[in-house]
C-alpha positions as CSV (number, residue, x, y, z in Angstrom):
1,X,28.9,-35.9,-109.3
2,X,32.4,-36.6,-110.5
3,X,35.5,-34.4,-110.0
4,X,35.2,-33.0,-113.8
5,X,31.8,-32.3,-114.1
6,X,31.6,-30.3,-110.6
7,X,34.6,-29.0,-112.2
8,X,32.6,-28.0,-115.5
9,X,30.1,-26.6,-113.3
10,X,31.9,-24.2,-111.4
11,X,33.6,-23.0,-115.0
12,X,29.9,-22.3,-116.2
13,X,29.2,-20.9,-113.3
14,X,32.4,-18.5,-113.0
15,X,31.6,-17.4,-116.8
16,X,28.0,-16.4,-116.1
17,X,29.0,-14.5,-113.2
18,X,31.4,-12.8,-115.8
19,X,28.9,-11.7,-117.7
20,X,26.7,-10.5,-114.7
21,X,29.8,-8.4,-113.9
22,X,30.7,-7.5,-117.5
23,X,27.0,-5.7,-117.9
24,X,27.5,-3.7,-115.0
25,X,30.8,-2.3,-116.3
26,X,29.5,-1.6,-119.5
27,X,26.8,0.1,-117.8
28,X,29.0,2.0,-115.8
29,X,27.9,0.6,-112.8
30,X,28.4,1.1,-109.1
31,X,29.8,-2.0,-107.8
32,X,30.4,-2.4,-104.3
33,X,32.8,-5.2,-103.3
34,X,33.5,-6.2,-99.3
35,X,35.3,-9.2,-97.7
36,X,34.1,-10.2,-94.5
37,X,34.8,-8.7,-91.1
38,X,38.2,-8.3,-90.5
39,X,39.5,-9.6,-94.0
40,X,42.7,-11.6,-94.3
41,X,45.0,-11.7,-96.6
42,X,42.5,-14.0,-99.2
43,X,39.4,-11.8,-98.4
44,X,41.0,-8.5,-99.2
45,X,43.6,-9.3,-101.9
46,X,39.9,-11.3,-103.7
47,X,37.9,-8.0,-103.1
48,X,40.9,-5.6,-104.5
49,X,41.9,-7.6,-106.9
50,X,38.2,-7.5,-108.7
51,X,37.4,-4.4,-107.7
52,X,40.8,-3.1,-109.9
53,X,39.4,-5.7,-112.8
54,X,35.8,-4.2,-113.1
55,X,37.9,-0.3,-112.7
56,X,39.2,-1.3,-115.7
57,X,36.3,-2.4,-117.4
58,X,34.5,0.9,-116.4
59,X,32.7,0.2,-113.5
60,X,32.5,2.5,-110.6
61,X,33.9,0.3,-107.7
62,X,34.3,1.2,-104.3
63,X,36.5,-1.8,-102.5
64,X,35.4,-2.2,-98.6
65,X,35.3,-4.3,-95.5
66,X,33.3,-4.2,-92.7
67,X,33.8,-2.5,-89.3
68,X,36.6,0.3,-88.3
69,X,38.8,0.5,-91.8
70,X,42.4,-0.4,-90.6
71,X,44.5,-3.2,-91.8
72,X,47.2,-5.0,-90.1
73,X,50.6,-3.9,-91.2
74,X,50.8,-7.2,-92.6
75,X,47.6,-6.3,-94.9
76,X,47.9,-2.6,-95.6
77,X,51.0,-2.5,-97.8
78,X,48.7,-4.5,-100.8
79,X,48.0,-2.7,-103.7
80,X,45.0,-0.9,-104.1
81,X,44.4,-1.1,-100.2
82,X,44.5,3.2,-99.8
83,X,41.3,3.1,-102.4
84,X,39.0,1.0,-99.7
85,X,36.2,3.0,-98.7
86,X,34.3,3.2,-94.9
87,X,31.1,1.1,-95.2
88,X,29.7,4.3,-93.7
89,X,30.6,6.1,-97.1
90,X,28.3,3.3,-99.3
91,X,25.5,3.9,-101.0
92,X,22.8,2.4,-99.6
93,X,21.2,0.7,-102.7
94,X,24.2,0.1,-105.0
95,X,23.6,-1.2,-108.6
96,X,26.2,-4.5,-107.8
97,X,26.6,-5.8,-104.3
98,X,29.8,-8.4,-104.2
99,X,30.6,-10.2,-101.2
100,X,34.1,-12.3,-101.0
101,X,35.3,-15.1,-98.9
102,X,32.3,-14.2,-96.8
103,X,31.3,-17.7,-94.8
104,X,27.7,-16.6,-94.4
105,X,25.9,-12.9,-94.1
106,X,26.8,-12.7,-90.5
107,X,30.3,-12.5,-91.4
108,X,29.2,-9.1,-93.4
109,X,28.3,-7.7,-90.8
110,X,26.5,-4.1,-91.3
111,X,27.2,-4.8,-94.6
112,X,24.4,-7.6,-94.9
113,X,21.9,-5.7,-95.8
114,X,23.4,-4.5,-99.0
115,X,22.6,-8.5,-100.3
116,X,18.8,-7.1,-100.5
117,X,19.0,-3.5,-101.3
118,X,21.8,-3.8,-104.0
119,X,20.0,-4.4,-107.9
120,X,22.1,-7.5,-107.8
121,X,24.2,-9.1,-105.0
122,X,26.5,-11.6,-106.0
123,X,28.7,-14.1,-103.7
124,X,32.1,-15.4,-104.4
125,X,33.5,-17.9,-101.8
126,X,35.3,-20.7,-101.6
127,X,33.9,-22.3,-97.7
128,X,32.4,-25.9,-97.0
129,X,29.9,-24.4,-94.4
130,X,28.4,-21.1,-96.9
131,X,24.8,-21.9,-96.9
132,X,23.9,-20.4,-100.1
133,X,23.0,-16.9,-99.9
134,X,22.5,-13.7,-102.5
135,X,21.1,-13.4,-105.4
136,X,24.1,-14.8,-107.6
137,X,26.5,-17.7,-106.0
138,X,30.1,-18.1,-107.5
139,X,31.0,-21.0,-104.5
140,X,33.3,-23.8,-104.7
141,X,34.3,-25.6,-101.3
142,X,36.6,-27.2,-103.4
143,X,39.0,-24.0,-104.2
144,X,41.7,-23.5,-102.1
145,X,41.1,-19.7,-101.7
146,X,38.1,-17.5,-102.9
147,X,41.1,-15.7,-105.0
148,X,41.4,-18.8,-107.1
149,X,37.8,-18.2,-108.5
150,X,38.7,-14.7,-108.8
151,X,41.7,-15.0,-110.8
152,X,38.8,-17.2,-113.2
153,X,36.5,-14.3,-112.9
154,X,39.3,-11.8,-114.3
155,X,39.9,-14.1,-117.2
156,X,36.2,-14.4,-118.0
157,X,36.3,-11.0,-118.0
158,X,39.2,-10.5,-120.5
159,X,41.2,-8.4,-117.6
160,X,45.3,-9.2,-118.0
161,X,47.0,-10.2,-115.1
162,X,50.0,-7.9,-114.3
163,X,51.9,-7.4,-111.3
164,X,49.5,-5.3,-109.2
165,X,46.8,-7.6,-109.9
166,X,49.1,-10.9,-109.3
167,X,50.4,-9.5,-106.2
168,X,47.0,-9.2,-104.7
169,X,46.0,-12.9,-105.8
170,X,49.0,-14.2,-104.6
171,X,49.3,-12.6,-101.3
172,X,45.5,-14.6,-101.0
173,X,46.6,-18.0,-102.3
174,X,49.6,-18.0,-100.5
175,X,48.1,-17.5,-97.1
176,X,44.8,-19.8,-97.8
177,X,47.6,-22.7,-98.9
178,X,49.7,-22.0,-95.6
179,X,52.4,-21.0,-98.3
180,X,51.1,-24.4,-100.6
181,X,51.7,-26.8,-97.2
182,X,48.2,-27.3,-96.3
183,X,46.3,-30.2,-97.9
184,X,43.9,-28.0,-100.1
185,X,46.3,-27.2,-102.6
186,X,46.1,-28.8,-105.8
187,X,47.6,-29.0,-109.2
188,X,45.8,-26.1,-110.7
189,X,47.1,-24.2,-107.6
190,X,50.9,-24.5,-108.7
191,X,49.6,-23.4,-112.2
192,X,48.1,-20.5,-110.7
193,X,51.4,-19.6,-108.6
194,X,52.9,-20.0,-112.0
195,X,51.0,-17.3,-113.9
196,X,50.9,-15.1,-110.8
197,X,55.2,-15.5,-110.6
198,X,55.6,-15.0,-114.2
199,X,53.9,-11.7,-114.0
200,X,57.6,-10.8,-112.2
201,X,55.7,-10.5,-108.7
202,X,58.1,-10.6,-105.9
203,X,56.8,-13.4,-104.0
204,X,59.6,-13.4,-101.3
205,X,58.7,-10.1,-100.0
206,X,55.1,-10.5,-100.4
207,X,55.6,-13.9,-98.1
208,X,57.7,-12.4,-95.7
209,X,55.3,-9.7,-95.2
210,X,52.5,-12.0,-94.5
211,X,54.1,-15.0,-92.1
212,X,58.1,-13.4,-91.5
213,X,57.4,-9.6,-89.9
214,X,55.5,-8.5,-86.7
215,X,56.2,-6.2,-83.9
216,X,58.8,-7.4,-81.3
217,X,56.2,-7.3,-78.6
218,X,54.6,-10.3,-80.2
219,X,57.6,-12.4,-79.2
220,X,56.3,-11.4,-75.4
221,X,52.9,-12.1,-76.2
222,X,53.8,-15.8,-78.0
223,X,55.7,-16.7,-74.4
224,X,52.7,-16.1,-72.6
225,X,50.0,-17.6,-74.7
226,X,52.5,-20.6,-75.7
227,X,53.7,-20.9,-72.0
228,X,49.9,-21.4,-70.8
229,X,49.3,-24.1,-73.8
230,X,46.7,-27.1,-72.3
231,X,46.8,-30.7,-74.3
232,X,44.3,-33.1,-73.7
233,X,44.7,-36.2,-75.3
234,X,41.6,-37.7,-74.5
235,X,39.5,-35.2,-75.9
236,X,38.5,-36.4,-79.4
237,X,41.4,-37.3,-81.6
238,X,43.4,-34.8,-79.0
239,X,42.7,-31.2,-78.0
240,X,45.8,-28.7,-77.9
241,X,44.3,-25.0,-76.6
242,X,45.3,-21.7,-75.2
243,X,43.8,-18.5,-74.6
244,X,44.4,-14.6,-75.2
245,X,42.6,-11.5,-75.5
246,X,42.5,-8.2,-77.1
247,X,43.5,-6.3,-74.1
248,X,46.2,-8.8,-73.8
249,X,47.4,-8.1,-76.9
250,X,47.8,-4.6,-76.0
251,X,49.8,-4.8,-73.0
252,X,52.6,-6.1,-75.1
253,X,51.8,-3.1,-77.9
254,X,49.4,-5.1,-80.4
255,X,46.6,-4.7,-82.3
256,X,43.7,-7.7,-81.7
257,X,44.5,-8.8,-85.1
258,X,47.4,-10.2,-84.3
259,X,45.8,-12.9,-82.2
260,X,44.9,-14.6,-85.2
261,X,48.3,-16.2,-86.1
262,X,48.1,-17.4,-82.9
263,X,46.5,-20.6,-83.8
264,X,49.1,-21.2,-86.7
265,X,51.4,-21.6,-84.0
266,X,49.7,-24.0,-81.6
267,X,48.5,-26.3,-84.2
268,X,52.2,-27.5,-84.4
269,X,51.8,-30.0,-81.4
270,X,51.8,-33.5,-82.8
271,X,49.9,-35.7,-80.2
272,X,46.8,-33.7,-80.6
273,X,44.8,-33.8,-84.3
274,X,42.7,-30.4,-83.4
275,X,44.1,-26.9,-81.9
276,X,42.1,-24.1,-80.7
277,X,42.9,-20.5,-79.8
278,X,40.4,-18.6,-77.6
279,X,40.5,-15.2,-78.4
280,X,38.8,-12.6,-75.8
281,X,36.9,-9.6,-77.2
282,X,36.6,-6.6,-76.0
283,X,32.9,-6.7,-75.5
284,X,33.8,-9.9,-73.6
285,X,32.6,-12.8,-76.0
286,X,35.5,-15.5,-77.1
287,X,36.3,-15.4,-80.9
288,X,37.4,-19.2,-81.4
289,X,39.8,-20.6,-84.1
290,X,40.1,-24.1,-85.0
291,X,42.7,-26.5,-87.1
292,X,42.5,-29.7,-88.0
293,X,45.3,-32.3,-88.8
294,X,42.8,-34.4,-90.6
295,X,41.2,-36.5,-88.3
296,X,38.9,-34.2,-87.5
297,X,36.3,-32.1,-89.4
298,X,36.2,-29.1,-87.4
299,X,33.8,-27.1,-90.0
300,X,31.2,-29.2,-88.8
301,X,31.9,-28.4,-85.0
302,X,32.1,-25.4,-85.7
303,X,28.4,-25.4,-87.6
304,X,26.8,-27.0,-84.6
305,X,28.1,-23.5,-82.5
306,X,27.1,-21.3,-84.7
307,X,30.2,-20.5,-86.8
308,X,31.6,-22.4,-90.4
309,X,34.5,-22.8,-92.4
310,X,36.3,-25.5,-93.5
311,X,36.8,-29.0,-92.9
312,X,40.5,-28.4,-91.5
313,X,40.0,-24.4,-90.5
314,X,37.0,-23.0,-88.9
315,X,35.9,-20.6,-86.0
316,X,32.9,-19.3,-84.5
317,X,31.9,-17.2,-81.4
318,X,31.0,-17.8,-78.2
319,X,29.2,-15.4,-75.7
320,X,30.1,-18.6,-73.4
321,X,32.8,-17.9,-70.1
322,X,36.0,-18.6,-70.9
323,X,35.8,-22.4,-69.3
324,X,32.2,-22.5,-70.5
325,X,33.3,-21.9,-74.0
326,X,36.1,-24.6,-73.7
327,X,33.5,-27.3,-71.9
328,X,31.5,-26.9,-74.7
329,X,34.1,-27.7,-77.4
330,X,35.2,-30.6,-75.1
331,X,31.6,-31.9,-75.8
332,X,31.5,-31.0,-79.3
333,X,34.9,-33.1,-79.8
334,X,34.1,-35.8,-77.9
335,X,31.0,-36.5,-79.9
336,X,32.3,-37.3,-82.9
């Protein structure tokens, strides 16, 4: 299939979503929209961003995430974010189930069910490893954020972008792009900054939010995890890992979330094409992140252990030991 007609495709595809979407609002619907388990910045700026669309269309949206509903500091400023709603709150058979940047039901969590009892459950996602689930698929491993094939969705829909829509879109694309460094971003997403910017956005703050602001203690907790860094060379294409944990992250004052730019950091070492950050639980499995310079296609690994994502980002869990869970990679890497 060549670039244009998987390109045509997707635009078909993305309009008869639309108009899946576009009945329910006229209906006056209940839509329920969730990104996956603790949603980053593309996951809930996708799900708030739509769920403000269809509000304007007339449907009744109720925006939500799985798990305990608190953001990051870095997250909760985003527009739209005090309207998210406790999965406990759902109804349990809602006209319109939508699941963003969702990887695969798992990553749903209590909210999988909803894919069955909803009238209609519809997927939007933008990851190489999604094995095709609910009853309508928007998914295009080719996008460089699931808020790409939102913004499409709001089009198709005839919903204006305006500031409070664009900030939530670009707050997702940004961070998905690694600020437009990483090697998914493409032509189209420059366009797309474009509109987004020209809605008078302020993309500075929005970006310093996201990547330029965290607690001091997190200087503390970077020595540590930095300071205990491991590169192996022979491991693959080279292996750079380290290791935290929840409770770690709270003896220097953090929330768990803040592990996650952990692996951002790491991934900087040059002689080793993958990076890993082993983050401990508190119910004592190893959430595990993964980055790829290109040499390696770390979805894949991460497929074979249960987990997904994409070729150069991907994680999965481990109910492993800590030197169990990192034996295992070893093999994993070595394999390929």
């Amino acid at each position: 299939m060549t670039a244009s007609t998987d390109a045509a495709r997707i635009a078909a595809t993305s309009r008869s979503v639309a108009g899946v979407l576009a009945e329910a609002a006229e209906a006056r619907a209940t839509v329920v929209l969730s990104g996956h388990v603790n949603p980053d910045a593309d996951a809930l700026g996708s799900t708030l961003a739509l769920a403000e669309g269809l509000r304007r269309r007339g449907a009744r949206v109720l925006p939500t995430f799985p798990g305990p509903l608190t953001l990051p500091a870095s997250l909760g400023w985003m527009p739209g974010a005090e309207g998210l709603v406790p999965s406990t709150a759902l109804p349990s058979s809602p006209d319109v189930f939508v699941s963003l940047d969702a990887a695969s039901p798992g990553r749903l969590a209590e909210l999988a069910g909803l894919l069955d009892a909803a009238g209609t459950s519809i997927v939007v996602d933008h990851h190489a490893s999604n094995p095709g689930f609910g009853r309508v698929r928007l998914v295009d491993p080719g996008a460089p954020a699931t808020v790409t094939l939102v913004a499409d969705l709001l089009d198709d829909l005839g919903v204006a972008l305006d500031s409070q829509l664009a900030t939530c879109l670009y707050a997702g694309l940004a961070a998905d792009t690694g600020s437009f460094r990483f090697g998914n971003t493409r032509p189209r997403t420059h366009e797309l900054a474009a509109r987004l910017l020209a809605t008078g956005i302020d993309h500075a703050a929005i970006s310093r939010r996201l990547f330029d602001t965290a607690p001091f203690g997190w200087l503390g907790l970077l020595s540590v995890v930095t300071g205990r860094a491991a590169l192996e060379p022979e491991v693959g294409a080279g292996l750079v890992w380290t290791w935290s944990s929840t409770a770690e992250a709270a003896e220097h004052g953090l929330p768990g979330e803040q592990l996650e730019a952990l692996v951002d950091v790491i991934r900087s070492a040059e002689e080793a094409d993958v990076a890993c950050v082993l983050k401990g639980q508190d119910d004592g499995s190893w959430s595990v992140s993964l980055r790829s310079r290109g040499g390696t296609d770390v979805a894949r690994v991460a497929m074979a252990l249960g987990g997904g994502g994409h070729t150069l980002a991907a994680g999965y869990s481990s109910h492993l030991d800590r030197e169990g869970t990192i034996a295992t990679l070893r093999d994993h890497l070595s394999a390929r």
